[in-house]
N, C-alpha and C positions, 0 to 999 in steps of 0.2 A: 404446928411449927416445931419445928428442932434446933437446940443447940447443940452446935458443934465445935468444941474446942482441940485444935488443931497444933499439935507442938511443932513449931519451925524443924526445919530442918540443921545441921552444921554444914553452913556454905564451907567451914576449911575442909568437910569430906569431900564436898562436889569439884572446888579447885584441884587439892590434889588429884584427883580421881581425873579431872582435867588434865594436868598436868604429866600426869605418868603415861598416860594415853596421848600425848601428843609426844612424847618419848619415844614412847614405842614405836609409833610411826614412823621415825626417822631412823631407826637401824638399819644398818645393813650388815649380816651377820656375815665376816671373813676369815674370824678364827675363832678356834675351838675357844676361846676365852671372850670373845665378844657371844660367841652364843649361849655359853654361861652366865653370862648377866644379861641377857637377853632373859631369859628360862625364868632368870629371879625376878626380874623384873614381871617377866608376864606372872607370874603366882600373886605379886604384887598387885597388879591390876584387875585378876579376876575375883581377890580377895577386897579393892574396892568396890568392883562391880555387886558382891554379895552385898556390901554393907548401904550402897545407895540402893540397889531395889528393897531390901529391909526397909531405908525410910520413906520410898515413895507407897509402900504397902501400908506402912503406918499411917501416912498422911492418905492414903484415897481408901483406905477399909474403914472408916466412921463413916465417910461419904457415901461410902458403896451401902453399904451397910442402914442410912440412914435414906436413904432408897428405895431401898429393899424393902423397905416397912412403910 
């Protein structure tokens, strides 16, 4: 038998990470200044997208790990 203790994640990452991503979705880029905050905005989202698969790595690798063995 294995313990596995398991640190929650922060649901404020995953809402914004929600949030900016449904953002994005609704642009429509018509000027050189909407596609600039477009641009920032995606750096924004691919820089949440890093930090949610960080925590789902953290949360399924003792898993995976306790598996494995």
């Amino acid at each position: 038998m294995y313990e596995l203790k398991i640190e929650q994640p922060d649901p404020t990452l995953f809402k914004h990470a929600e949030n900016m991503l449904s953002v994005a979705r609704t642009y429509q880029i018509v000027s050189v200044g909407m596609y600039e905050t477009a641009a920032a905005d995606l750096k924004e989202v691919k820089s949440l997208a890093k930090q949610v698969e960080e925590k789902r790595v953290a949360i399924t690798g003792p898993i995976n790990k306790a598996l494995d063995e």
